[in-house]
C-alpha positions as a Markdown table, in Angstrom:
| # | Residue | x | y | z |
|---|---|---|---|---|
| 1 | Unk | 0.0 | 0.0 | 0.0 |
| 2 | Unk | 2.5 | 2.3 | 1.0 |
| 3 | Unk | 4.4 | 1.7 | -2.8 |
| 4 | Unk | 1.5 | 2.7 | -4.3 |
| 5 | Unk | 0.8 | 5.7 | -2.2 |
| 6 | Unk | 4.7 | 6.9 | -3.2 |
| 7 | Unk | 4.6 | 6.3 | -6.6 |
| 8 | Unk | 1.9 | 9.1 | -7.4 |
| 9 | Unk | 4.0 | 11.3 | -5.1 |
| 10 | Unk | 7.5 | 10.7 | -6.9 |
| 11 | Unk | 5.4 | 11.6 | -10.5 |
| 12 | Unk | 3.9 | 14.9 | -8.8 |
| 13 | Unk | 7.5 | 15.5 | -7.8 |
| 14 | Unk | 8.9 | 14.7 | -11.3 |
| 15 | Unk | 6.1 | 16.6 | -12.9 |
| 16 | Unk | 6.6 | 19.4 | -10.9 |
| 17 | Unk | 10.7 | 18.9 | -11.3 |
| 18 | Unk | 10.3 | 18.6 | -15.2 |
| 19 | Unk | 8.2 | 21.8 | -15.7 |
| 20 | Unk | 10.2 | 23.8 | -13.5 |
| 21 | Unk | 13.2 | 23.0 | -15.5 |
| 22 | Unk | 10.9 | 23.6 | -19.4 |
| 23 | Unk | 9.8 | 27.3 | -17.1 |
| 24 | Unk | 14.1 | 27.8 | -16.7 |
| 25 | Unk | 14.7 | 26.9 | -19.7 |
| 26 | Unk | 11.9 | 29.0 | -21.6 |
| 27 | Unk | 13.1 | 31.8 | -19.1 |
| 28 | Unk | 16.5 | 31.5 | -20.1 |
| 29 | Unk | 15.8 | 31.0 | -24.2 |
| 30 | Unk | 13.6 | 34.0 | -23.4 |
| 31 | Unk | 16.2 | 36.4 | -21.6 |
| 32 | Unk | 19.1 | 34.9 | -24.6 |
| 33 | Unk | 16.7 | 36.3 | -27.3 |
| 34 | Unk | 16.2 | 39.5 | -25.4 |
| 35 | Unk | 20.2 | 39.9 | -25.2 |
| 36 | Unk | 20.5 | 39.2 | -28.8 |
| 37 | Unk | 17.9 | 41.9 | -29.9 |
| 38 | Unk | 18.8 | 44.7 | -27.2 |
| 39 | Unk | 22.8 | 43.4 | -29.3 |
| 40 | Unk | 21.2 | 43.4 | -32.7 |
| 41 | Unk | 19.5 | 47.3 | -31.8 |
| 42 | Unk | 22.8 | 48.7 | -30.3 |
| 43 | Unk | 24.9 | 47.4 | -33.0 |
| 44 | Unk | 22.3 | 48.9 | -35.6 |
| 45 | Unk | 22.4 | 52.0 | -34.0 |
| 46 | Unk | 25.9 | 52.6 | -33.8 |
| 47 | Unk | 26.4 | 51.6 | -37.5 |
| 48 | Unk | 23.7 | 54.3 | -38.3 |
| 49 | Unk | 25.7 | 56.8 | -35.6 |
| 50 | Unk | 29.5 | 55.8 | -37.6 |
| 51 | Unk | 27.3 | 56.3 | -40.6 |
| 52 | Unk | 25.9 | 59.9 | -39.7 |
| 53 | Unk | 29.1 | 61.2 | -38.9 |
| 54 | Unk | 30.6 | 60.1 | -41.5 |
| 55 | Unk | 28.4 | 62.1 | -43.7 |
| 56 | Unk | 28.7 | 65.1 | -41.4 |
| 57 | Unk | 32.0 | 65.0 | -42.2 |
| 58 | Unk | 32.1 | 64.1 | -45.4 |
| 59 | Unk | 29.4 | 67.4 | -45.6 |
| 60 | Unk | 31.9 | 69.7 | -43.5 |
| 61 | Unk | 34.8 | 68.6 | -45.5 |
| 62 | Unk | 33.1 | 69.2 | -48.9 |
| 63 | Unk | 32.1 | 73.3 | -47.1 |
| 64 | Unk | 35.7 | 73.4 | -44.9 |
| 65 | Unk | 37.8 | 76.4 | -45.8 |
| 66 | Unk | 39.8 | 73.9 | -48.4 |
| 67 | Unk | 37.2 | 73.6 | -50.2 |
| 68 | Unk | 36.7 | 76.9 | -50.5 |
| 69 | Unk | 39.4 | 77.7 | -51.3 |
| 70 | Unk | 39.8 | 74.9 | -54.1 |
| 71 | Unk | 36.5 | 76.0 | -55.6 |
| 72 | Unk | 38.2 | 79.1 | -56.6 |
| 73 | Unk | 40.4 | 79.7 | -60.1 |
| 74 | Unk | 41.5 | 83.4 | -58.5 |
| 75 | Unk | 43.3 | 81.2 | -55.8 |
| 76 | Unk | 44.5 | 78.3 | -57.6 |
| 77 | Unk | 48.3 | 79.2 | -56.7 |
| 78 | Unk | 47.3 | 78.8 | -53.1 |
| 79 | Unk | 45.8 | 75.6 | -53.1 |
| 80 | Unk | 48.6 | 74.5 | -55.0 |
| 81 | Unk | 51.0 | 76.0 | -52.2 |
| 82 | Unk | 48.9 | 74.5 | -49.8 |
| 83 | Unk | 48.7 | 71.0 | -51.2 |
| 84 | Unk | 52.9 | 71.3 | -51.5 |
| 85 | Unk | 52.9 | 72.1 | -47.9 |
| 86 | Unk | 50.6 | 69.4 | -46.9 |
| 87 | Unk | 48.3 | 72.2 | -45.1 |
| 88 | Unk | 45.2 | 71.0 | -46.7 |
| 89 | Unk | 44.5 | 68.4 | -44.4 |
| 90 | Unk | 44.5 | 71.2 | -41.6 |
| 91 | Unk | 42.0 | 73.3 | -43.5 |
| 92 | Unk | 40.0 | 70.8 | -44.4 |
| 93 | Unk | 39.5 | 69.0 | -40.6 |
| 94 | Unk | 37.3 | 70.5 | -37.9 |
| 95 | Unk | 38.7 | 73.2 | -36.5 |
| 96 | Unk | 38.1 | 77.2 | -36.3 |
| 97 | Unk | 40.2 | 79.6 | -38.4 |
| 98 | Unk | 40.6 | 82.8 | -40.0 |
| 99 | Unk | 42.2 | 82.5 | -43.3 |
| 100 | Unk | 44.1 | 85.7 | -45.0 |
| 101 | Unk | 44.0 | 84.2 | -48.2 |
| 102 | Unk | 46.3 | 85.7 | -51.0 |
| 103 | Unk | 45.0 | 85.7 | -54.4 |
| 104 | Unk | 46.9 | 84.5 | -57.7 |
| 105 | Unk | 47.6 | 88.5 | -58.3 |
| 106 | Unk | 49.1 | 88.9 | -54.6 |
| 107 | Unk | 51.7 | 85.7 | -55.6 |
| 108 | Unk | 52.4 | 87.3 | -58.7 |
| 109 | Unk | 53.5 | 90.4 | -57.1 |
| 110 | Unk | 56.2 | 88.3 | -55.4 |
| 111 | Unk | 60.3 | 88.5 | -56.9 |
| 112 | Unk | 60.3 | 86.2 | -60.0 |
| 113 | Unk | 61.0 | 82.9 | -58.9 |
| 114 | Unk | 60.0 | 83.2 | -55.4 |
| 115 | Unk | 57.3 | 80.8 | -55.5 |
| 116 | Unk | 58.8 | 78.4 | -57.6 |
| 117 | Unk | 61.3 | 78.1 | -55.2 |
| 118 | Unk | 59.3 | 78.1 | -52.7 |
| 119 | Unk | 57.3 | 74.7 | -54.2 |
| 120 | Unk | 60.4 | 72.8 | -54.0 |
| 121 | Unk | 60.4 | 69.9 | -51.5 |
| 122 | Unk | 63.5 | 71.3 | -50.2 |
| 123 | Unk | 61.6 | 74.1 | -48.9 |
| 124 | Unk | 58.8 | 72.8 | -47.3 |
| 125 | Unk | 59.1 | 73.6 | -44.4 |
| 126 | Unk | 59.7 | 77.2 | -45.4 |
| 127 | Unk | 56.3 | 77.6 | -47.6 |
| 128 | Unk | 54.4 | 75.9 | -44.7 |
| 129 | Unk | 55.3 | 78.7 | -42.6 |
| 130 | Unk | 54.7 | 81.1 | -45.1 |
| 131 | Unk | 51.5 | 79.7 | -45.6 |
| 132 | Unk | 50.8 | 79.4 | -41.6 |
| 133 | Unk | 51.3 | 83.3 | -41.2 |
| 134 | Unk | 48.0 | 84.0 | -43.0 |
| 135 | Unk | 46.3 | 81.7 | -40.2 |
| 136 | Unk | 44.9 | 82.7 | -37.7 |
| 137 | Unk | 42.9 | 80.8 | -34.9 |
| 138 | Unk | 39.5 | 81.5 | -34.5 |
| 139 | Unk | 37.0 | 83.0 | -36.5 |
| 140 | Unk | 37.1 | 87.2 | -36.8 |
| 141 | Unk | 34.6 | 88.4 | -39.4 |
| 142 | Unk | 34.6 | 91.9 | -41.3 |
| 143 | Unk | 32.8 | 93.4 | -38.9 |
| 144 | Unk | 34.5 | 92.0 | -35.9 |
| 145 | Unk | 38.1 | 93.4 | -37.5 |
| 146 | Unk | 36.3 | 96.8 | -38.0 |
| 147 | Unk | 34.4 | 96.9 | -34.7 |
| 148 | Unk | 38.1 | 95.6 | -33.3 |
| 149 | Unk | 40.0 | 98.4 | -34.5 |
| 150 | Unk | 37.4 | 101.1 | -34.1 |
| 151 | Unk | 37.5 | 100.2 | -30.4 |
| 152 | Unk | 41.4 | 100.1 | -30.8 |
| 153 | Unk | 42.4 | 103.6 | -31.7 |
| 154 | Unk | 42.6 | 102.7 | -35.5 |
| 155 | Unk | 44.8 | 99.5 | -34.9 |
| 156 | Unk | 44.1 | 96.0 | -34.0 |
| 157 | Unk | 46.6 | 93.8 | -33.0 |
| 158 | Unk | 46.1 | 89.7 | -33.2 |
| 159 | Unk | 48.1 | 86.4 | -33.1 |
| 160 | Unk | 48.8 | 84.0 | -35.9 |
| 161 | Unk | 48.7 | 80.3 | -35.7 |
| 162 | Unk | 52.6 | 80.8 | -35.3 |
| 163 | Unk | 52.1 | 83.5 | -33.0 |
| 164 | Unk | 53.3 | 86.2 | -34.6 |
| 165 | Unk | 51.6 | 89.5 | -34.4 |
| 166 | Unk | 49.7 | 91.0 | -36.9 |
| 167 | Unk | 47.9 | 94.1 | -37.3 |
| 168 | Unk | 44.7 | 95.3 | -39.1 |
| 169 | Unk | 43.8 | 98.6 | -39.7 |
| 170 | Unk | 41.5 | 100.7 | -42.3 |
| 171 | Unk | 42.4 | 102.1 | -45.5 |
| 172 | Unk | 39.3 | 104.3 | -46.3 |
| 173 | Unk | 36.5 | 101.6 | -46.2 |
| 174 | Unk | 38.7 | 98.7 | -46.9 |
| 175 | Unk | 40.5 | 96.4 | -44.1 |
| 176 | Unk | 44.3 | 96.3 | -44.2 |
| 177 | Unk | 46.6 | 93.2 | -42.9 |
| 178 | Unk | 50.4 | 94.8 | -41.8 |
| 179 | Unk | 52.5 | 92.1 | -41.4 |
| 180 | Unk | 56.0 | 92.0 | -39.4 |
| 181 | Unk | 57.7 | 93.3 | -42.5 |
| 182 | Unk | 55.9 | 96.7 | -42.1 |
| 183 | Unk | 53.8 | 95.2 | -45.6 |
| 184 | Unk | 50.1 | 95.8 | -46.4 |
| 185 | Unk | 47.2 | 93.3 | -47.4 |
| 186 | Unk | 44.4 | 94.8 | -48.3 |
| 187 | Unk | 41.2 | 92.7 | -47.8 |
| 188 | Unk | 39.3 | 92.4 | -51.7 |
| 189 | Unk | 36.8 | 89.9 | -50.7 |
| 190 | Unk | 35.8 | 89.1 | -47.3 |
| 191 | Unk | 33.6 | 86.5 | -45.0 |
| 192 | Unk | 34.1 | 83.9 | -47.5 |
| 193 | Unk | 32.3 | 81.1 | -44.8 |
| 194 | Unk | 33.5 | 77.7 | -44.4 |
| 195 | Unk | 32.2 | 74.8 | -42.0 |
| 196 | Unk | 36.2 | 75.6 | -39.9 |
| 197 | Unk | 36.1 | 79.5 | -40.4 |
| 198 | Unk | 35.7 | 81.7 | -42.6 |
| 199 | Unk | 38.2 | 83.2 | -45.5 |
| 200 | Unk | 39.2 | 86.8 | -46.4 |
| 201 | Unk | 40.9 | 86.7 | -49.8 |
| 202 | Unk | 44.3 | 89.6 | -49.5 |
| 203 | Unk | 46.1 | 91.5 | -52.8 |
| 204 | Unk | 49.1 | 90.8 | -51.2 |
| 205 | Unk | 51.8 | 87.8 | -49.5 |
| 206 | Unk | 52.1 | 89.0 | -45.9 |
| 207 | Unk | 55.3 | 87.2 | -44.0 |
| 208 | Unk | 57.3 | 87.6 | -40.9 |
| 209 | Unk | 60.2 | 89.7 | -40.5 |
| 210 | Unk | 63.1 | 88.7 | -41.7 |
């Protein structure tokens, strides 16, 4: 009697046994899936975030100040200096900068030979600074060079990117760069805006003194 009394016991208990181990294992095929969906979401959205930035960038590249700059024929002996110097990759990165840009006429006003020379590999380093004096960090509009040199006493004094001094000033109602060799740029086209800065093209190379 007591054998038969057991026996419906010990199935209860392997009944019971059995579904508790189909409820873990349903939990646990249940929490797996979860993990491989919350997996599957995170990885889509971080492909879709790599993919947004990469065309913002792609975007602020094709509006940084290279660009600009390359998208111009009057300053096609710039971007040529600049590519020589291997400064485009700076222009065309994030970043905020004022950029003095000299047009074909200003390099044409240089001695004969000047820039040739200057193009050579030899001289790299020397163009790149050349090409760094005309940078300046930070973006200064028109209006913040006038405002700056009205509130100045006629003359506004700023830093390049090599930190050298330079200093703006007015010439009627035109803005004027002096560089360290006592030299005048005058500004004939300004706030040229870029997705780094902004651009103000010069009539003339300004350098450091000598």
């Amino acid at each position: 009697m007591k054998m038969i009394r057991i026996i419906p016991l010990m199935l209860v208990a392997l009944i019971t046994f059995t579904a508790c181990n189909n409820d873990k294992k349903a939990e646990k095929e249940k929490m797996e899936m979860e993990q491989k969906q919350a997996d599957e979401t995170a990885m889509k959205e971080a492909e879709m975030k790599e993919t947004k930035m990469r065309e913002d960038r792609a975007k602020a590249e094709a509006n940084s100040i290279s660009a600009k700059t390359m998208g111009s024929e009057d300053l096609s002996t710039l971007n040529g200096a600049l590519v020589a110097a291997d400064l485009e990759p700076m222009l065309k990165a994030e970043g905020s900068y004022t950029v003095f840009a000299p047009s074909n006429n200003a390099f044409s006003k240089l001695p004969e030979g000047t820039v040739e020379n200057l193009m050579k590999p030899e001289n790299k380093e020397m163009l790149k600074s050349v090409l760094q004096y005309h940078v300046v960090p930070g973006v200064i509009t028109s209006d913040r060079l006038v405002t700056a040199i009205k509130g100045n006493g006629g003359n506004y004094t700023f830093q390049n990117v090599n930190g050298d001094e330079l200093t703006a000033m007015m010439d009627g109602d035109q803005i004027v760069i002096r560089d360290g060799r006592n030299k005048r740029a005058h500004v004939v086209q300004g706030n040229i805006e870029a997705s780094n800065g902004i651009v103000h093209v010069v009539d003339n190379v300004i350098m450091a003194k000598k």
